[in-house]
TINUBA-526632 format. One line per 2 residues: number of its first residue (from 1); their letters; for each residue y, x, z of N, C-alpha, C. Coordinates in steps of 0.05 Angstrom, whole numbers, plus 5000, padded with zeros to 4 digits. Example, Ala and Ser with C-alpha at 12.3 -4.5 7.8 and 13.67 -1.06 7.14 Angstrom:
BEGIN
1	AS	4886:5264:5156:4910:5246:5156:4934:5264:5156  4955:5257:5142:4979:5273:5143:5001:5258:5157 .
//
This chain:
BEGIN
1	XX	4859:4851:5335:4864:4827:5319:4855:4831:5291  4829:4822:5286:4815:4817:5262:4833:4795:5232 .
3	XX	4842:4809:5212:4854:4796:5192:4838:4790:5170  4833:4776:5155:4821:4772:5134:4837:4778:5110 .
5	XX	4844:4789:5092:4870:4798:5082:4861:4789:5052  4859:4769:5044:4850:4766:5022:4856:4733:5011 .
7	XX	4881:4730:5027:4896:4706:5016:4920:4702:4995  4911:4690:4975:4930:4682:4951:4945:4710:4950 .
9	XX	4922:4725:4942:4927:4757:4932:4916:4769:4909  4929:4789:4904:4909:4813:4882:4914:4832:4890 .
11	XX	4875:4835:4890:4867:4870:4898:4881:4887:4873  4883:4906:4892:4898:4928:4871:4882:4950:4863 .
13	XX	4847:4954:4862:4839:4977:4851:4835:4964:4819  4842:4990:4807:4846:4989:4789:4817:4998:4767 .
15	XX	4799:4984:4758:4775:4987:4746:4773:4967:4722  4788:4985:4696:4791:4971:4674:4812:4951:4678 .
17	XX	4825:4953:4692:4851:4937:4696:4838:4912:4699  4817:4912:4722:4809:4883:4730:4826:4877:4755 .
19	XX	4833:4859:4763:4842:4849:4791:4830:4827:4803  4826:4824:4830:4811:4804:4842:4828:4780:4855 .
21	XX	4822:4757:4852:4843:4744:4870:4828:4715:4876  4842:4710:4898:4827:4695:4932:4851:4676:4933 .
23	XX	4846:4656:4948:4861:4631:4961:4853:4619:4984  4863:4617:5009:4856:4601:5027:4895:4589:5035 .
25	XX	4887:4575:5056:4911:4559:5069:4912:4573:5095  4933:4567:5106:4936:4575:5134:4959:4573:5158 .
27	XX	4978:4576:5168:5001:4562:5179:5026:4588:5176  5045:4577:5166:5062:4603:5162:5073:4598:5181 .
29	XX	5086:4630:5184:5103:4637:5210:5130:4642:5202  5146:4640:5223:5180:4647:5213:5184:4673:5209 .
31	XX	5205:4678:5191:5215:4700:5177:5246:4712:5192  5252:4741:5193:5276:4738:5193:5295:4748:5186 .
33	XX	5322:4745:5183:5337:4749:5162:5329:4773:5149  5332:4765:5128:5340:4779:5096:5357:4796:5094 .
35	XX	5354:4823:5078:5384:4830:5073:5388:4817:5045  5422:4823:5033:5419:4814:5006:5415:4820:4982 .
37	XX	5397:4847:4991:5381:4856:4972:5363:4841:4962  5346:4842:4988:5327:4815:4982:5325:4789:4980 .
39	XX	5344:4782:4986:5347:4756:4980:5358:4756:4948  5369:4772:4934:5378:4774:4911:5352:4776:4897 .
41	XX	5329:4789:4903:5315:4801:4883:5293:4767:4883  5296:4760:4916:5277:4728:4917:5288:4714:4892 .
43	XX	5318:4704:4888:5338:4683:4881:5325:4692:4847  5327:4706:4842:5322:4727:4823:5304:4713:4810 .
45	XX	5274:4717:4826:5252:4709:4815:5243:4689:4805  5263:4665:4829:5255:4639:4828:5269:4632:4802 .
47	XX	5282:4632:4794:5304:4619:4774:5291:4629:4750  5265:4653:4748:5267:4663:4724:5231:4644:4717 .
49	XX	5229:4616:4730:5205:4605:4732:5200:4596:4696  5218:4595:4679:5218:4580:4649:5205:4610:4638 .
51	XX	5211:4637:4653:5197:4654:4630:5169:4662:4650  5150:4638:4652:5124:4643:4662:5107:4634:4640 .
53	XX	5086:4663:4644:5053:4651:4626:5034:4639:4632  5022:4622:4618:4998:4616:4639:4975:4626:4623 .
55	XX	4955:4641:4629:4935:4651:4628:4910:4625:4623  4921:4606:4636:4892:4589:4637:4869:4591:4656 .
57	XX	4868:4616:4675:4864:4619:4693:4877:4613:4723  4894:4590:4722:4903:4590:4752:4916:4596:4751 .
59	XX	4930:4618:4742:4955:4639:4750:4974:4644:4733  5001:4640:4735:5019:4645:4726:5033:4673:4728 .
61	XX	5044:4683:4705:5046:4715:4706:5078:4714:4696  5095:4725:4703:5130:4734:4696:5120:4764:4680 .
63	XX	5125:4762:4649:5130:4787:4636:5144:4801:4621  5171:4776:4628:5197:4789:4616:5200:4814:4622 .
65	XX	5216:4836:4603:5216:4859:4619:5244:4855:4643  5270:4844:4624:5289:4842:4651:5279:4832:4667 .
67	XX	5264:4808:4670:5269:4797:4693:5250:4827:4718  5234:4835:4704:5217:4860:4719:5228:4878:4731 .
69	XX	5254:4889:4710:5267:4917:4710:5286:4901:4740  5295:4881:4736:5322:4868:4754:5309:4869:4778 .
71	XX	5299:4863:4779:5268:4858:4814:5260:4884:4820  5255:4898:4808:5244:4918:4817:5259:4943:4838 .
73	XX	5259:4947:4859:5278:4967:4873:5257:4993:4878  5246:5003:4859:5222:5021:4868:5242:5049:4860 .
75	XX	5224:5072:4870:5237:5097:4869:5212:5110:4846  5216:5137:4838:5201:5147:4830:5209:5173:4844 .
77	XX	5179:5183:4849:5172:5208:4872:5189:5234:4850  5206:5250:4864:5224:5271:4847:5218:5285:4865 .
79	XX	5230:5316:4852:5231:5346:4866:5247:5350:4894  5256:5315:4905:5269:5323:4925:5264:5307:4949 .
81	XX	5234:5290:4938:5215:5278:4961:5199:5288:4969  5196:5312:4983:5170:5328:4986:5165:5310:5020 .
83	XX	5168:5290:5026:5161:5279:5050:5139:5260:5047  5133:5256:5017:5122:5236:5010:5093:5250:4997 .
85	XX	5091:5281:5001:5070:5294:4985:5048:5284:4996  5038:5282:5022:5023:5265:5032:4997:5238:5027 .
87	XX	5024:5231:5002:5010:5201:4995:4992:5220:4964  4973:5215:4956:4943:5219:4944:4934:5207:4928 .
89	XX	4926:5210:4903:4922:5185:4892:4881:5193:4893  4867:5179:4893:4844:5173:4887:4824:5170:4863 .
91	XX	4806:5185:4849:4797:5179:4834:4769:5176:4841  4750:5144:4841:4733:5140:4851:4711:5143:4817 .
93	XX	4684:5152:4822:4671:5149:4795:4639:5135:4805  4642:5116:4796:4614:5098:4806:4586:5110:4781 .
95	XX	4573:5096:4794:4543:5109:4787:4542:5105:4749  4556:5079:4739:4553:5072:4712:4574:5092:4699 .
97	XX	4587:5107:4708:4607:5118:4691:4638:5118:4696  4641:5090:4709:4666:5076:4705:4688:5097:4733 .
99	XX	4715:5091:4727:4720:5116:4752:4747:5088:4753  4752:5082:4788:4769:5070:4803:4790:5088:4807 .
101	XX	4818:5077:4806:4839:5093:4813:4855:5082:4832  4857:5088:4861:4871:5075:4884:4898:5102:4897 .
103	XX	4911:5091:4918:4929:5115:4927:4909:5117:4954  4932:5130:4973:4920:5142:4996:4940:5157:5014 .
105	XX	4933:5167:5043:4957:5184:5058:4935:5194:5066  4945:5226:5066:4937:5248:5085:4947:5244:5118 .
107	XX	4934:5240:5133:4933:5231:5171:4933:5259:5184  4954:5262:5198:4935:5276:5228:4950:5263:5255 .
109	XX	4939:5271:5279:4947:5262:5305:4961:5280:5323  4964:5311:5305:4977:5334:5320:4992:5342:5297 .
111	XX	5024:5340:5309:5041:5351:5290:5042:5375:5296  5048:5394:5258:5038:5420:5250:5005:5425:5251 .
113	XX	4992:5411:5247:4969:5410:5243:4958:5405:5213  4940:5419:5205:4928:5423:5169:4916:5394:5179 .
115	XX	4901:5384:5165:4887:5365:5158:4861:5352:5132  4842:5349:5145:4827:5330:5122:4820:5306:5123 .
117	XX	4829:5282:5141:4831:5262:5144:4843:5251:5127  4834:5226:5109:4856:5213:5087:4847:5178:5103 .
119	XX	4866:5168:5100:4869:5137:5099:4871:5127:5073  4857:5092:5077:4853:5092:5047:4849:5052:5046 .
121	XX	4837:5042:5028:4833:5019:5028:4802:4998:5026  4783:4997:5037:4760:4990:5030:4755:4972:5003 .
123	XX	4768:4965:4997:4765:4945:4965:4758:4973:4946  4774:4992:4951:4781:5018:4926:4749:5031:4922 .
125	XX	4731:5011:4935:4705:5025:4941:4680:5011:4927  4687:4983:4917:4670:4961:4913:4675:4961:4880 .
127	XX	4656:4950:4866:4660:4946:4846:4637:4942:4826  4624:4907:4836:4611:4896:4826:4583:4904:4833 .
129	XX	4587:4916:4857:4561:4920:4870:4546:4947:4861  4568:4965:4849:4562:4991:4836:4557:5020:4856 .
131	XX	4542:5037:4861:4551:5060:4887:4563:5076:4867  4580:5083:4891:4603:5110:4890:4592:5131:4898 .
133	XX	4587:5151:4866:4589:5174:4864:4598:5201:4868  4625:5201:4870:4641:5219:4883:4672:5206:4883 .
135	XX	4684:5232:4891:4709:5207:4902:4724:5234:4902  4745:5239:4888:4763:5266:4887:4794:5248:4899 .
137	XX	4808:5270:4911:4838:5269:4918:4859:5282:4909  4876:5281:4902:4890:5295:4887:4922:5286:4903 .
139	XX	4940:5308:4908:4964:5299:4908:4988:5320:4896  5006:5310:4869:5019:5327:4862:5037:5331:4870 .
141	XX	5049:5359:4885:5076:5365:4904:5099:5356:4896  5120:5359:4908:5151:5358:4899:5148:5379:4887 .
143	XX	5140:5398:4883:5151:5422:4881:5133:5430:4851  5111:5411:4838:5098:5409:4829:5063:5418:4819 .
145	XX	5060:5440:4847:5037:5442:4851:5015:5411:4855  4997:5425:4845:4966:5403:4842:4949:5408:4872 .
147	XX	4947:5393:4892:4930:5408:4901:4902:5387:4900  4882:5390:4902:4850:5365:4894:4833:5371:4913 .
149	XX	4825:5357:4922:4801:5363:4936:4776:5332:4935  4742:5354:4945:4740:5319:4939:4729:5307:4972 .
151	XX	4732:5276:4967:4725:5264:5001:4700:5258:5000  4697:5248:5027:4677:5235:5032:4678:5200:5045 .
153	XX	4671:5183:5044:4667:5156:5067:4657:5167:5090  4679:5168:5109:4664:5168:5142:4659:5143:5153 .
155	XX	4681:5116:5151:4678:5094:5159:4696:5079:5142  4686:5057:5142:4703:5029:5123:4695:5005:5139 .
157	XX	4715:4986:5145:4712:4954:5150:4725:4948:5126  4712:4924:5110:4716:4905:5097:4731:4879:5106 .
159	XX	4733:4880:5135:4748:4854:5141:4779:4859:5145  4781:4881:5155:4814:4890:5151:4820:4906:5127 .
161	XX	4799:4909:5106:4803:4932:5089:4820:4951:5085  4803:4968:5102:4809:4995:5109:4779:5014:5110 .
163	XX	4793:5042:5107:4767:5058:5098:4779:5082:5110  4762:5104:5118:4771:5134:5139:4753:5158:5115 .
165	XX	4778:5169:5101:4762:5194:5086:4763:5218:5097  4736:5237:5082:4748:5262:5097:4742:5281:5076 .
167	XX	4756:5294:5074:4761:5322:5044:4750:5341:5058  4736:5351:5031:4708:5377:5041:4724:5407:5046 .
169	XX	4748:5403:5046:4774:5423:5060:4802:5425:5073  4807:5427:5085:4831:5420:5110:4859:5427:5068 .
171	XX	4873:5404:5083:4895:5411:5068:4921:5430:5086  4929:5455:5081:4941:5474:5095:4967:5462:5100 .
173	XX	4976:5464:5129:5005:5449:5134:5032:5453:5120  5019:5489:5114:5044:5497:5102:5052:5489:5076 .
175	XX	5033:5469:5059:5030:5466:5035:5042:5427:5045  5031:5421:5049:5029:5391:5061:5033:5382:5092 .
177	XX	5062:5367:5089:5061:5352:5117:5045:5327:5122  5022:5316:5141:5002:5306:5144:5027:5276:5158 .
179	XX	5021:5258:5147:5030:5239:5167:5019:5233:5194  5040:5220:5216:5032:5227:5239:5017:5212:5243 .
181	XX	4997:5203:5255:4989:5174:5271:4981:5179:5298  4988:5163:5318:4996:5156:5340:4961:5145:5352 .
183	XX	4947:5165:5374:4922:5159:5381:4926:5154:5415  4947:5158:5422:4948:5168:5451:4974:5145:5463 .
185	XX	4981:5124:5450:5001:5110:5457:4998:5089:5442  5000:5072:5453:5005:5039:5424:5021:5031:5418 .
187	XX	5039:5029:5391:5060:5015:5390:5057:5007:5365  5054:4986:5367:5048:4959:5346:5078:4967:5322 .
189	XX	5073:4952:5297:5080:4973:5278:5120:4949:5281  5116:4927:5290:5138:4905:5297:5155:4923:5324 .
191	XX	5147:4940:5335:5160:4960:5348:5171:4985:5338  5147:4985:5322:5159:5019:5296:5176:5013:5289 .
193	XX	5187:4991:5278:5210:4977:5269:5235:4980:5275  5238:4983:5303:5254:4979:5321:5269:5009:5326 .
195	XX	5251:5024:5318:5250:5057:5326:5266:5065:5304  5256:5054:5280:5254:5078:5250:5285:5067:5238 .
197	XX	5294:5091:5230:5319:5093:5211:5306:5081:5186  5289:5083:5175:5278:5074:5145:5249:5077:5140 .
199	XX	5231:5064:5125:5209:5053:5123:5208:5065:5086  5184:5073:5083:5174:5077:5059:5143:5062:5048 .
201	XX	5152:5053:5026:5118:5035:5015:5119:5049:4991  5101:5074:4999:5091:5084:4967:5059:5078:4954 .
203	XX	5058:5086:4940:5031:5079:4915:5030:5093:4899  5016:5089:4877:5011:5101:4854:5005:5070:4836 .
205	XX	5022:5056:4834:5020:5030:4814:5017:5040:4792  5004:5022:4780:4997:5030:4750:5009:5022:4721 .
207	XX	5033:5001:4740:5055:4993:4710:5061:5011:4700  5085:4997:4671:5087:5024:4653:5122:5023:4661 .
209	XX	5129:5005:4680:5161:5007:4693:5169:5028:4693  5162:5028:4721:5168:5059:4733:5137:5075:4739 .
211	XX	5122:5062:4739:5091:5077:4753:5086:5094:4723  5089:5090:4701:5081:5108:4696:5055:5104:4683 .
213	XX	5044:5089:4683:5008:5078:4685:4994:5090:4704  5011:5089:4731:4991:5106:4754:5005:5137:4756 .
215	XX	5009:5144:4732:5015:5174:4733:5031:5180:4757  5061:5161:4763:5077:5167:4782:5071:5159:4805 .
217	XX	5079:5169:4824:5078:5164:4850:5113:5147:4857  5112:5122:4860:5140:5106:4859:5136:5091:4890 .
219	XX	5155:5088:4904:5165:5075:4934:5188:5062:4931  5187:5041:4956:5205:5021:4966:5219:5039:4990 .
221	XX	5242:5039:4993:5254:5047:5017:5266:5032:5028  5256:5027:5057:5267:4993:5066:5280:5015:5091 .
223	XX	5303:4990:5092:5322:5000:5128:5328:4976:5137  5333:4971:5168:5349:4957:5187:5328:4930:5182 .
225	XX	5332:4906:5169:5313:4880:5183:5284:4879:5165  5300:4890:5138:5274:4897:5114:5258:4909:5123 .
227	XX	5263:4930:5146:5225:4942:5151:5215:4920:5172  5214:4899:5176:5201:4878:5183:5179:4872:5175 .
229	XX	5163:4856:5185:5137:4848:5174:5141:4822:5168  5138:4810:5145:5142:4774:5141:5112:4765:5147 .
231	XX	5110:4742:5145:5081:4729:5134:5080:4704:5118  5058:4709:5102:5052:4691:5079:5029:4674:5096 .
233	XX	5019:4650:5100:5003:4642:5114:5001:4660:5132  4971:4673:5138:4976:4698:5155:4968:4727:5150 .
235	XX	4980:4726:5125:4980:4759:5118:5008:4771:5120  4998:4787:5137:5025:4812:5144:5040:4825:5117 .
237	XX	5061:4827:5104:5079:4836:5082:5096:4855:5094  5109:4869:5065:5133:4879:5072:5146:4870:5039 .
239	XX	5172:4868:5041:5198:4861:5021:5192:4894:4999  5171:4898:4984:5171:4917:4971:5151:4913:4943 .
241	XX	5162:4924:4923:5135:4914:4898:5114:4939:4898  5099:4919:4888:5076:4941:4876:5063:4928:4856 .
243	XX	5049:4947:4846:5025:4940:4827:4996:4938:4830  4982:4941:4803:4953:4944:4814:4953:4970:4810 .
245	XX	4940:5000:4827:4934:5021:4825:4943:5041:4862  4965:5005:4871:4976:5020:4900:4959:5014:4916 .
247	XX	4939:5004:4910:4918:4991:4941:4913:5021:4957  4919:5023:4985:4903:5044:4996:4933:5062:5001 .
249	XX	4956:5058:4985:4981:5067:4989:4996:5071:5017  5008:5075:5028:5023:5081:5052:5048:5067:5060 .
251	XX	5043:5054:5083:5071:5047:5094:5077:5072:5125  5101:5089:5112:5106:5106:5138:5134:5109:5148 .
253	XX	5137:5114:5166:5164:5112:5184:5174:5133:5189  5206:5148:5178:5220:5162:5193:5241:5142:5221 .
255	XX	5214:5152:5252:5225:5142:5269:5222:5168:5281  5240:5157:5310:5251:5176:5341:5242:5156:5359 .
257	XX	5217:5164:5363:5209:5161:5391:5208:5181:5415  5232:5192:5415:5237:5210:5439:5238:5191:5464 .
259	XX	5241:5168:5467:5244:5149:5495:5221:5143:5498  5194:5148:5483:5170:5142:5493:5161:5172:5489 .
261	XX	5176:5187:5492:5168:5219:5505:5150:5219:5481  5153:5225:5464:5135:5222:5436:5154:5248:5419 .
263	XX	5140:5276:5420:5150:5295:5409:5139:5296:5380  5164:5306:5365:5158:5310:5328:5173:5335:5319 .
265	XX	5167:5356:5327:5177:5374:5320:5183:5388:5296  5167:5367:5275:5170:5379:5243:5179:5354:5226 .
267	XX	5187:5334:5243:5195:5313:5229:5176:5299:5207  5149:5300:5220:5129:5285:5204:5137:5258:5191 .
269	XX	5133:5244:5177:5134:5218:5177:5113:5205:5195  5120:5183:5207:5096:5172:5221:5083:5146:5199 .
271	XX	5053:5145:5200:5045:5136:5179:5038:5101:5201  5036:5086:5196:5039:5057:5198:5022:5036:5189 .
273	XX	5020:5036:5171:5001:5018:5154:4984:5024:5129  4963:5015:5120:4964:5015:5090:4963:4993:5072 .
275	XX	4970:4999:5046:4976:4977:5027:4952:4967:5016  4950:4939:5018:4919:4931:5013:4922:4909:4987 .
277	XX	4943:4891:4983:4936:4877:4960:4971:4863:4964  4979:4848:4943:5001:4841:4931:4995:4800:4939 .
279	XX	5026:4792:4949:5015:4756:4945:5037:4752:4927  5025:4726:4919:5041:4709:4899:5070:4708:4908 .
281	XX	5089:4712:4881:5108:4700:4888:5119:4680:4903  5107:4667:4890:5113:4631:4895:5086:4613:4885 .
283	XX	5077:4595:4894:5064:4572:4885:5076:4550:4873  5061:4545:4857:5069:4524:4843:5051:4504:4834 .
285	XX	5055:4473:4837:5038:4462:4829:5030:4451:4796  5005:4454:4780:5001:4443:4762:4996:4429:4752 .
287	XX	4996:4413:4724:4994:4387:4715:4969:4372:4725  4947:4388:4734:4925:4376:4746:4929:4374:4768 .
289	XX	4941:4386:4782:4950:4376:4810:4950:4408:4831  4920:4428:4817:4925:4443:4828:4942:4473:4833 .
291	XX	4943:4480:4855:4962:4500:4852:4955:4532:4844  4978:4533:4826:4981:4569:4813:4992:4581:4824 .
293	XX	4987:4608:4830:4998:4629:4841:5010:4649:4819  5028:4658:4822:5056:4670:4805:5055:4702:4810 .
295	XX	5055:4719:4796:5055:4752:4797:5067:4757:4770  5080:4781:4782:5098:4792:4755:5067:4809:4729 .
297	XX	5070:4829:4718:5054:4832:4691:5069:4848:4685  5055:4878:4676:5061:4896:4654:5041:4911:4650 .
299	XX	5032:4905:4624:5021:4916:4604:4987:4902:4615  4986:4884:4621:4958:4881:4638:4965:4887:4666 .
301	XX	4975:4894:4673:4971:4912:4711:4992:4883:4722  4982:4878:4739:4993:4851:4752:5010:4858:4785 .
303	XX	5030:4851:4794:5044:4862:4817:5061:4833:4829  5072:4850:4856:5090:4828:4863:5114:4842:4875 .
305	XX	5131:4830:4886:5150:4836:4911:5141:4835:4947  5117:4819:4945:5107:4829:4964:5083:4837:4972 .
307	XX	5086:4866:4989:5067:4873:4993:5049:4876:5019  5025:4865:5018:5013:4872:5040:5000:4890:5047 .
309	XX	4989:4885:5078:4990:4912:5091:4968:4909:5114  4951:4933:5128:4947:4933:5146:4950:4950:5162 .
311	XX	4968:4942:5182:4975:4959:5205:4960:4979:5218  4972:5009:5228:4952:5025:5230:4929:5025:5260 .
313	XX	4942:5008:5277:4928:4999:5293:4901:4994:5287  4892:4980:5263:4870:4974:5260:4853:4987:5256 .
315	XX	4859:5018:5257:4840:5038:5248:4825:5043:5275  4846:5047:5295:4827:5056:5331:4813:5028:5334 .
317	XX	4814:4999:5317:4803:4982:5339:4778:4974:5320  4784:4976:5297:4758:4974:5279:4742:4992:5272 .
319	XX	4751:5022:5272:4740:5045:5255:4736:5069:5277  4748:5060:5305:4758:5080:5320:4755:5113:5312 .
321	XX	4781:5117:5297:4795:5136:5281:4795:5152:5306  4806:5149:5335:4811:5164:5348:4788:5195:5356 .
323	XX	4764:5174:5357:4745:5190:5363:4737:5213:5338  4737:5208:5311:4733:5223:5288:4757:5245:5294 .
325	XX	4786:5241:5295:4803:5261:5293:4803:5274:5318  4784:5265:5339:4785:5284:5360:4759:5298:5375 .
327	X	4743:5292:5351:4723:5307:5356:4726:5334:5345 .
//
């Protein structure tokens, strides 16, 4: 199932703090319950519509800082998330000079296994029709080791944007647990759901909140109906913020699939999706008639509460991932 993911959104690579953003229509689908987390942080948003900017571009931007700080349920990566070392941030440097900064997850398909497989986002790759020069990875430990290496493009689709990297050296297991992904069984990620005690949406956003300007590595930790998938027209979400700098970020699952005979002997996380671009708050219509789309703002770097995603399925049916990690 082919998505076009580029509805009443902003791309999140980050190149001079430009962002891209798209509009089409489409039929929404039902949602289901909320916890009241989220529904606090929705109620939240809406009510705070008198402190919006308008740019003059279409788009309306929230840059109060409360109303930011109040919405925001993000974590920042500490000395006692080493489950999350995994996620990578990206530094892309195109042929003019200019260097892209996106996130990323380290993949494998055999738990206890090293790895040089990274997952990533196809947008984090484009940029004004410029080629990409080199492309380094970097992910800083819990523990605070650096480790870098640089990738390569094995495959990218632009229509699910998604992209398959590969680092010019295995990252050592003992150093890094590889998230899992699932080549030998299908279970659609509305089933992962069903499995997982809790859901993680990390990035490397580039607000100056909690991200840090990119520096930090910050996550959503969703449990029980919140790791759901909603939809906005028909882009797949999850109830989590981000910024611009998380495109290419990780949605992964501590689940037990022991009833589908599905062994994890090191308690990998299983990796799920990736984070591809942010939708509007809310729409709203303007004095001309047409409609603005609403995102929060700091410092320039533009975000929302929800974030989209593409499921990791799409990698065996577009990119067939399977065959690369098992050759």
């Amino acid at each position: 199932m082919n998505k076009k993911l580029a509805f009443t959104s902003i791309i999140f690579l980050t190149v001079f703090n430009i962002s891209t953003l798209a509009s089409e229509c489409g039929v929404k689908r039902p949602s289901v319950e909320l916890s009241d987390q989220v529904k606090e942080v929705a109620n939240f948003t809406r009510n705070a519509s008198n402190k919006l900017v308008n740019e003059g571009d279409g788009t309306l931007y929230i840059r109060d800082l409360n109303v930011l700080k109040k919405t925001d349920t993000r974590k920042v990566k500490t000395s006692k998330d080493s489950h999350l070392d995994a996620v990578g941030k990206l530094f892309i440097t195109f042929e003019d000079g200019s260097i892209g900064e996106c996130s990323s997850g380290l993949i494998s398909n055999k738990p206890g296994k090293s790895s040089d497989f990274v997952l990533t986002a196809d947008h984090c790759f484009t940029n004004k029709g410029k080629k990409v020069q080199s492309i380094q990875w970097v992910t800083k430990l819990a523990n605070g080791k650096l480790i870098e290496r640089n990738a390569n493009i094995v495959r990218t689709s632009g229509e699910s944007d998604i992209t398959i990297l590969k680092l010019d050296n295995k990252v050592s297991f003992n150093e890094v647990k590889p998230f899992l992904i699932l080549d030998d069984l299908y279970i659609d990620y509305d089933e992962f759901s069903y499995y997982a005690s809790k859901t993680f949406v990390a990035g490397y956003s580039a607000d100056s909140i909690k991200g840090r300007n990119g520096r930090a590595l910050t996550y959503t930790e969703l449990k029980g109906n919140d790791q759901s998938i909603r939809y906005d027209y028909i882009n797949p979400y999850l109830d989590a913020t981000s910024y611009q700098g998380a495109s290419g970020g990780v949605i992964v699952s501590n689940a037990d699939l022991s009833e589908e005979e599905i062994e994890n002997p090191y308690n990998q996380l299983y990796f799920v999706g990736t984070v591809t671009h942010v939708i509007s708050l809310d729409d709203k219509t303007g004095k001309n008639g047409k409609i603005q789309s609403v995102y929060y703002q700091s410092d320039n770097v533009a975000g929302s509460n929800k974030t989209a995603m593409t499921p990791y399925e799409e990698y065996f049916k577009e990119l067939q991932l399977d065959y690369y990690l098992n050759k």
